[in-house]
Structures are given as structure tokens and as C-alpha cells.
C-alpha positions in Angstrom: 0.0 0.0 0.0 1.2 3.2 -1.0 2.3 5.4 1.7 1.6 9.6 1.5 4.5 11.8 1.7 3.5 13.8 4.2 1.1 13.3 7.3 -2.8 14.9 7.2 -3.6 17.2 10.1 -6.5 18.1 11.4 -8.3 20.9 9.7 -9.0 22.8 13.4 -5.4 21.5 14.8 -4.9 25.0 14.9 -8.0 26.9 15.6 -6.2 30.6 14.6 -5.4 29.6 11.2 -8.3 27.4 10.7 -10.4 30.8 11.8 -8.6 32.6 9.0 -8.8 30.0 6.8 -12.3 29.8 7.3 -12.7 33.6 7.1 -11.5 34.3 4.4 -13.2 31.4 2.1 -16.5 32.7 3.7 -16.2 36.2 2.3 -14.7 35.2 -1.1 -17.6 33.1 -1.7 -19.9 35.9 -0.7 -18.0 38.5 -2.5 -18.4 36.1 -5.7 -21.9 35.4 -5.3 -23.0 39.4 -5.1 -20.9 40.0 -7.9 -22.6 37.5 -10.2 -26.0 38.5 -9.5 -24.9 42.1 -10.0 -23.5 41.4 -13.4 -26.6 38.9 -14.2 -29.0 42.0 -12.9 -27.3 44.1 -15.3 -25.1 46.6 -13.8 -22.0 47.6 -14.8 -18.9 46.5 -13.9 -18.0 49.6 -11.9 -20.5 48.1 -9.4 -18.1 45.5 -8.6 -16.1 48.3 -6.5 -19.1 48.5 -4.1 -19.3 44.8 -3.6 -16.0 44.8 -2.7 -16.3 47.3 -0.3 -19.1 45.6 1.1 -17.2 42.5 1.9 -14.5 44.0 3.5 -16.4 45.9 5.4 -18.5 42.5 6.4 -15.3 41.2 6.7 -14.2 43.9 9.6 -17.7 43.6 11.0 -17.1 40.0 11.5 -13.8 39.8 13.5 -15.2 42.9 15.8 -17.7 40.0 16.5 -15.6 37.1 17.0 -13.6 38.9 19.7 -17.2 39.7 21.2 -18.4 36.4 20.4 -14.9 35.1 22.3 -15.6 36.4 25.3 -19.5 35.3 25.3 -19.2 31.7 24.7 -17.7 30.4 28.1 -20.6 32.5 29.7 -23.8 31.1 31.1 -26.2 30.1 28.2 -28.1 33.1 29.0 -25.8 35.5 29.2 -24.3 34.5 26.0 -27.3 34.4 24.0 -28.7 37.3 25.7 -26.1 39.4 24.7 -25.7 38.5 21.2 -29.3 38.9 20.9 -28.5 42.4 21.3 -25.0 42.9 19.8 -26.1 41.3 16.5 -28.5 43.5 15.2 -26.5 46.6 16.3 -24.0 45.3 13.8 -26.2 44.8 11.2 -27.5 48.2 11.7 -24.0 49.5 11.1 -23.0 47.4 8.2 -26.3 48.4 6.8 -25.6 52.3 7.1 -22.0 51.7 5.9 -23.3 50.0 2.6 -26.6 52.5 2.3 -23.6 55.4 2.4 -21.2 53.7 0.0 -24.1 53.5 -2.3 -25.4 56.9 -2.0 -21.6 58.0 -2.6 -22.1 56.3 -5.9 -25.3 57.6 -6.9 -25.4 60.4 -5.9 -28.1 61.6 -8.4 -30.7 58.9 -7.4 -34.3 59.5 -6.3 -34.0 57.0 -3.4 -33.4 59.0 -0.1 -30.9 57.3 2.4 -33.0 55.4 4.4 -34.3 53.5 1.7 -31.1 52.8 0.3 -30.2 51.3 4.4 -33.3 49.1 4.5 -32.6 47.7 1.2 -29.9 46.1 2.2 -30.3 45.9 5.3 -32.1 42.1 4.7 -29.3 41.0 2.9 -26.5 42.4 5.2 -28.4 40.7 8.3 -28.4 37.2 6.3 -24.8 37.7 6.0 -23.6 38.6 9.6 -26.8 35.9 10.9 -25.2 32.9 9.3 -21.7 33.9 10.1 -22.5 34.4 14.0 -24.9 30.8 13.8 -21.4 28.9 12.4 -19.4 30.6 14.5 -21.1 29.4 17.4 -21.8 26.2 15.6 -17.9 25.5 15.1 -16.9 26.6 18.5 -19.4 24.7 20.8 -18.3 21.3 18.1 -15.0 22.2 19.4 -15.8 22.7 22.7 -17.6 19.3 22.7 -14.5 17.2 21.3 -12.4 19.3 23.6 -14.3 17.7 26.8 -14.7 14.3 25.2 -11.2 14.3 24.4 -10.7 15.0 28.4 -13.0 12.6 29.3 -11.7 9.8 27.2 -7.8 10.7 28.8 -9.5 10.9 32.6 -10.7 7.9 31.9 -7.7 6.3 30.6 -5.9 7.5 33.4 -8.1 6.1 35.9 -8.1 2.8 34.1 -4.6 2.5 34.4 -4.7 4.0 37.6 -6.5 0.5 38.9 -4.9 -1.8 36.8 -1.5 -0.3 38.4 -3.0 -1.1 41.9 -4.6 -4.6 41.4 -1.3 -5.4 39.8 0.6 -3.9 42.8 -1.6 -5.8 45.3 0.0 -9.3 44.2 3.7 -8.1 45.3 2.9 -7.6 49.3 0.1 -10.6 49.2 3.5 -13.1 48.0 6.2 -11.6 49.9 4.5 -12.2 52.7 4.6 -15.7 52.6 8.4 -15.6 51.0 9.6 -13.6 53.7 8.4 -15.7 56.6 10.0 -18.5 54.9 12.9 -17.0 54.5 12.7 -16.1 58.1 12.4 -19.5 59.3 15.1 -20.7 57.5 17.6 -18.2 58.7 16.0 -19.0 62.5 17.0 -23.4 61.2 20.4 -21.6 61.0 19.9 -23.4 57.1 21.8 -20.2 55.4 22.0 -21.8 52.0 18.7 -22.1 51.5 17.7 -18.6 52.8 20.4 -17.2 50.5 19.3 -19.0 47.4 15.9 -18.2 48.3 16.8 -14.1 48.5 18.4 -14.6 45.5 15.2 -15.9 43.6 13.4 -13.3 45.2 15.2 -10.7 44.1 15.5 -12.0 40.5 11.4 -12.3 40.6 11.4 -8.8 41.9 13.8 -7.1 39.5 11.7 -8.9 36.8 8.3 -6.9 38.6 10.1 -3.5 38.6 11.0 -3.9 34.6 7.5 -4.2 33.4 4.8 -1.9 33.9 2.0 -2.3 36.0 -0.4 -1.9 33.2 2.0 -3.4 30.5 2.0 -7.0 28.7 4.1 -9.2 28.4 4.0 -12.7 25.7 3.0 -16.3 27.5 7.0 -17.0 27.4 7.9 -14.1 29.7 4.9 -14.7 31.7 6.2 -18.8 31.8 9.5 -17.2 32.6 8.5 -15.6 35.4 5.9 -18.2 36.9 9.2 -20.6 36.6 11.2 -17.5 39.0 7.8 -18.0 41.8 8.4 -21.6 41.5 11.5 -21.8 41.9 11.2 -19.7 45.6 8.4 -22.1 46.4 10.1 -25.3 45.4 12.5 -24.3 48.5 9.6 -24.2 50.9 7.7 -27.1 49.4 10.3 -29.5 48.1 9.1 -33.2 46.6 6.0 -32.3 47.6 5.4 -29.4 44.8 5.6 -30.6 41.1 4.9 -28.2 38.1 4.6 -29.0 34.8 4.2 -26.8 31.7 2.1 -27.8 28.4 2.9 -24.2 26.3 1.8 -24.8 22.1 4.3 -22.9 20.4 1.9 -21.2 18.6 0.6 -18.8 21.2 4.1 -18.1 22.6 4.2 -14.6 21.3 0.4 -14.0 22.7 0.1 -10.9 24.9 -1.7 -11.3 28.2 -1.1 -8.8 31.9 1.8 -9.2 33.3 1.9 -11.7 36.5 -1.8 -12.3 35.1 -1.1 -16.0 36.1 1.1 -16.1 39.7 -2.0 -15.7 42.4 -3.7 -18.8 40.5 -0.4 -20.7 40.7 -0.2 -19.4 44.2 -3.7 -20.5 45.0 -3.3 -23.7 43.7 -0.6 -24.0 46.2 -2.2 -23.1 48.9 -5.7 -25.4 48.9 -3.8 -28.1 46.7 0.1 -28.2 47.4 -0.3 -27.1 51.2 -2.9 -29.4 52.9 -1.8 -32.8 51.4 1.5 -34.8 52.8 1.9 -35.9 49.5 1.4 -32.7 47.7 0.0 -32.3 44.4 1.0 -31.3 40.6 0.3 -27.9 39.0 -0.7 -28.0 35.0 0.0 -24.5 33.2 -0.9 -25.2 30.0 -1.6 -22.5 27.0 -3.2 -23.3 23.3 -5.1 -21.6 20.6 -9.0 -21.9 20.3 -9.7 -20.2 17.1 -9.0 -16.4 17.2 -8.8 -16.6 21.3 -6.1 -17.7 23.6 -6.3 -19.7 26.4 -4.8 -20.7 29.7 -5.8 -23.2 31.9 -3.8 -23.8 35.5 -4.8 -26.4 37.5 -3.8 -29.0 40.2 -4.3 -32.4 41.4 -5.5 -31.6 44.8 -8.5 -31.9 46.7 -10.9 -29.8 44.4 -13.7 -28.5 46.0 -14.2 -31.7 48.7 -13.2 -30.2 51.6 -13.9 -27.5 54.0 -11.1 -25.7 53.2 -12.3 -25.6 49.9 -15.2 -23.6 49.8 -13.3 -20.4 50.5 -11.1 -21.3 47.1 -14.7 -21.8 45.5 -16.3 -18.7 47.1 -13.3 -16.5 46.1 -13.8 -17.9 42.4 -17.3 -16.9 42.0 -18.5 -14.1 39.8 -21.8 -13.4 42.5 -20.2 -10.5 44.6 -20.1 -11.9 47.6 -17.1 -11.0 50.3 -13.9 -13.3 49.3 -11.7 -14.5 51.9 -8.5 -16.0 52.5 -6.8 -15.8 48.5 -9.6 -14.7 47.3 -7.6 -11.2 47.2 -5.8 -12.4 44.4 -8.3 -14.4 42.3 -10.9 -11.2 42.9 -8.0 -9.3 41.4 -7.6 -11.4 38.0 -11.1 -11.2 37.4 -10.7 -7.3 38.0 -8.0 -7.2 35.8 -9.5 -9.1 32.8 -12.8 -7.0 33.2 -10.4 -4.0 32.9 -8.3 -5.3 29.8 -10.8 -7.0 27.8 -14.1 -5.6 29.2 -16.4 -8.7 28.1 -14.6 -9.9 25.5 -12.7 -12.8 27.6 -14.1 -15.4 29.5 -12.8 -16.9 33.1 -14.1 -20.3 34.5 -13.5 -22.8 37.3 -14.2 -26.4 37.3 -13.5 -29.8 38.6 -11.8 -32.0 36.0 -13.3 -35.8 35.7 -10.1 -36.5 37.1 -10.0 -34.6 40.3 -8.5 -31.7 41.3 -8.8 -28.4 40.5 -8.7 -25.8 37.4 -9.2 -22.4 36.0 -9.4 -21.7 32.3 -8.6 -18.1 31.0 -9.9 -17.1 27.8 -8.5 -13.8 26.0 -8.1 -12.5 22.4 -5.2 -13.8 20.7 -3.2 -10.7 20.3 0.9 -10.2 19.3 3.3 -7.6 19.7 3.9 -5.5 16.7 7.7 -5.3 17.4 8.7 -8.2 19.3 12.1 -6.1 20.5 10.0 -3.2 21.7 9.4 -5.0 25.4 11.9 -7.5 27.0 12.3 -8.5 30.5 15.5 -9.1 32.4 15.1 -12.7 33.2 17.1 -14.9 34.7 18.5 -17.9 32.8 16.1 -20.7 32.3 18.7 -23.0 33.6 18.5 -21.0 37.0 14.7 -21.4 37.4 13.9 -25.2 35.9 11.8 -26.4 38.8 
């Protein structure tokens, strides 16, 4: 596709020289009309001198009015059109005198007295400065309009990513807690290996948090990337007892989703599934294509939703409103977060598989970056975070 040379602006990008722009097209085209139908009527050409006369003195008319008119329109309604109720015909009046004089100046041997000569154009001179002042107002309050839409639309972009920074900053206190009281106890075992490599985890899962932005994306790989960095910390805490395993289609590698969209269902599924059982259980991340959507399912082999402790995970899951408790901080949150993102254009389900356990399915558009080397993430190795 052929690409233009230069880039269109908008015609009122600049309102000063669109106003001139605007002005003097206006008065050309009016000047042109009179002129015709004073040739078609059958005067001579001399006449033309009065029809340019005429427009420039319309022409000065007008711009005393737009400075008026300036001042008017941020005024109450009533004020405004109060006052050019009353400012309008007063110019008309004069532009109507001016013209009735210019005429008499140019016949000065006519029958016609002067007021005559002032009401006779007095109709046409008030269409004149009447459709002028109605696009004047016309163009300004258009402006106006797109000005506080424009606004509106940016407040409201603000205050989107105002709350998608927040739900996204709520994960980072919510799993330090847990990593720092681990990291605690370990240092109280005297077990200063472990608490080491544990910091060191930590820090590379929090360097890759202060990289991306709060309301950025990032592709399923750096979101796999960093869900192996949590692991990894929680594999020291867990052990044997916590296996992960990752079933990513190559396909929707490249797929854009919210950063750390993924970690408080991981964590959750650590918490009711991991956590209660001596024997542990087995996390499933696993990422495909469905047509022109992407989707994400994690789930565990745990308990599902037979036990007590259960019913908060199931509670905090639901879409009905009611108060969450325990995780349900963080599931709440990716439910917030999609509704934010993709208003209702994404789906997000819970279920127990035939098999047992535990899942939650994420459905999103497939979308890709335009420039894969626009957005990367200081990760660390994947052969430092293989859990």
C-alpha cells in the first residue's frame, strides 16, 4: 500500500489559522456570489467596486464580532445568548448604514433617499452577519464538545490505568508475605544456603516486577519465565512435595496477556492443593489456541472442592459478589483485571476435571506484539529457574 508523503492534520489543529482560513473562504464566496448576480442583474462592472467594499467591510464587521463572540461563549447560556441577541443587530444596523452610504456616494443623483437605500440592504446584510455568527457558534461549541470528550476519554484512561496499576501492585505484598516468613524461618533453622538462594530468587522475581509496567503485557513466554522465577522460591519451601509442569503450544508463545496475570492462581493452587496434602500435588500451566482466542488453563491435582477448606477457594472464584476471603484477594483481582483489559470480551471459569483436582481456564483474544524487541524483561536464565 502506497504510503503519502506527508502526514494529514487536522483541519482545526490549529483553531487561529483554521479561523482565518475559514474567514477568508467565507467572504470570497460571498463577495463572488454578489458580484454575479450584480452582473446577471445588469449593472456595470464599476459596481463591482461596491461589492468589494461591502465585503471588506462585512469582513471587519465580523472579526469585531468574534472577539465579542470570544468572550461570550464560556458564559452562562443566558448570558451568552442574551447578549448577542442584542450585539447582533446593532451590527447589522452598522454594516447596513455603511453599505446604504457607500451607495449613495455612488449615486449620488438617485431619487432614493438614504433610508431607503439602508433598509434595502439591510435584509441581505443581516443574512450575512446571521449565518456567520450561527457557524461561529456552531464551530466553537463542536470544538468545545471534542475538547471535553477528548478529556473525558484521557480521565478515563488514566483512571483505568490507575487501577490496573493497583490490582497489579496488590500481588507483590500478598507473595512476599509468605516468601519472607519462609525466608525467616530458614535463617532461624540456622539453614543459610537455602535462605540465601531463596533471596536470591526473590530478588530476580522482583527485578523482573520492577521492569515491566503495571499496566503493560508481556508474551505467555515471559509470563512462563516468570511463573518458573515464583516456582522456583516455592520449590525451596515445598520440596518433593510441589511438582509443576508446563504444556505451552508454540503457537501462542508470542500471545500478549497482563503481566503476573497468572502467579495468584499458581499461588492458590498451592495453597488449597500443594499445602494441605502430605503428599502434595502437581500444577498443570498449559496455553493453546481456540480459534482467534487464547487460552490458559492452571490447574492442580489436589483436593478440588471436597473439603472445607475448599469452599473459601470456590467462594473466592465466584462471579456473584459476595465477600472473598483468605486468597480470594488475588483471584478477585484477575477477574478485576480481565474486566479491565478486555471488558467482556474474555471469559474466566472454574471447574473440577473428571479427574480430580482443581482448574481455571482463561480465555483472552489472541493478540501479538507488533515489534517483538519493543518490550523485553531481564530474566534470569532458564537453567536458573527449571523447577
Amino acid at each position: 500500500m502506497a504510503v503519502l508523503p506527508f502526514r494529514p492534520t487536522p483541519f482545526f489543529a490549529n483553531k487561529n489559522r483554521a479561523f482565518w482560513r475559514l474567514q477568508v473562504l467565507g467572504w470570497t464566496g460571498a463577495m463572488l456570489m454578489r458580484s454575479m448576480s450584480a452582473l446577471a442583474g445588469g449593472q456595470p462592472a464599476s459596481f463591482l467596486l461596491l461589492v468589494l467594499i461591502a465585503t471588506l467591510t462585512g469582513f471587519s464587521i465580523s472579526l469585531i464580532l468574534a472577539v465579542i463572540y470570544h468572550q461570550l461563549i464560556g458564559l452562562r447560556p443566558l448570558l451568552t445568548w442574551g447578549v448577542t441577541v442584542l450585539v447582533l443587530p446593532f451590527a447589522v444596523s452598522l454594516y447596513a448604514f455603511m453599505d446604504g452610504w457607500v451607495i449613495a456616494l455612488y449615486r449620488p443623483d438617485t431619487e432614493t433617499s438614504f433610508a431607503q437605500l439602508v433598509i434595502g440592504v439591510f435584509y441581505l446584510d443581516a443574512t450575512l452577519l446571521g449565518a456567520w455568527s450561527a457557524l461561529y457558534y456552531a464551530i466553537n461549541f463542536f470544538l468545545r464538545i471534542e475538547e471535553q470528550n477528548d478529556q473525558l476519554m484521557r480521565l478515563e484512561s488514566q483512571a483505568t490505568s490507575a487501577q490496573l496499576a493497583m490490582l497489579r501492585y496488590q500481588l507483590n505484598p500478598h507473595f512476599l508475605f509468605n516468601t519472607l516468613n519462609s525466608i525467616s524461618t530458614l535463617v532461624l533453622l540456622k539453614q543459610t544456603d537455602q535462605a540465601n538462594a531463596m533471596l536470591t530468587r526473590l530478588s530476580s522475581f522482583l527485578r523482573y516486577t520492577l521492569v515491566n509496567q503495571p499496566t503493560g503485557r508481556v508474551t505467555v513466554a515471559q509470563e512462563v519465565e516468570t511463573l518458573k522465577l515464583y516456582l522456583g522460591i516455592e520449590l525451596m519451601r515445598f520440596e518433593e512435595r510441589l511438582r509443576t509442569k508446563f504444556q505451552i503450544d508454540e503457537a501462542c508463545e508470542e500471545g500478549l496477556l497482563p503481566s503476573l496475570l497468572l502467579q495468584p492462581l499458581v499461588e492458590n493452587a498451592i495453597k488449597y492443593a500443594v499445602s494441605p496434602q502430605e503428599s502434595g500435588a502437581e500444577i498443570t500451566v498449559a496455553a493453546c489456541l481456540i480459534g482467534q482466542n487464547l487460552r490458559i488453563t492452571v490447574s492442580d491435582t489436589g483436593p478440588g472442592l471436597q473439603v472445607d477448606a475448599a469452599d473459601n477457594r470456590f467462594t473466592a472464584m465466584s462471579f456473584d459478589g459476595g465477600d472473598t476471603v483468605s486468597t480470594g484477594v488475588g483471584l478477585a483481582n484477575i477477574r478485576d483485571r480481565l474486566a479491565q483489559a478486555y471488558g467482556a470480551n474474555h471469559r474466566f471459569d472454574t471447574f473440577e476435571p473428571p479427574e480430580g483436582g482443581f482448574a481455571v481456564t482463561i480465555e483472552i483474544p489472541f493478540e501479538k506484539r507488533d515489534n517483538p524487541s519493543a518490550s523485553t524483561s531481564s530474566l534470569t536464565p532458564r537453567s536458573a529457574v527449571n523447577v
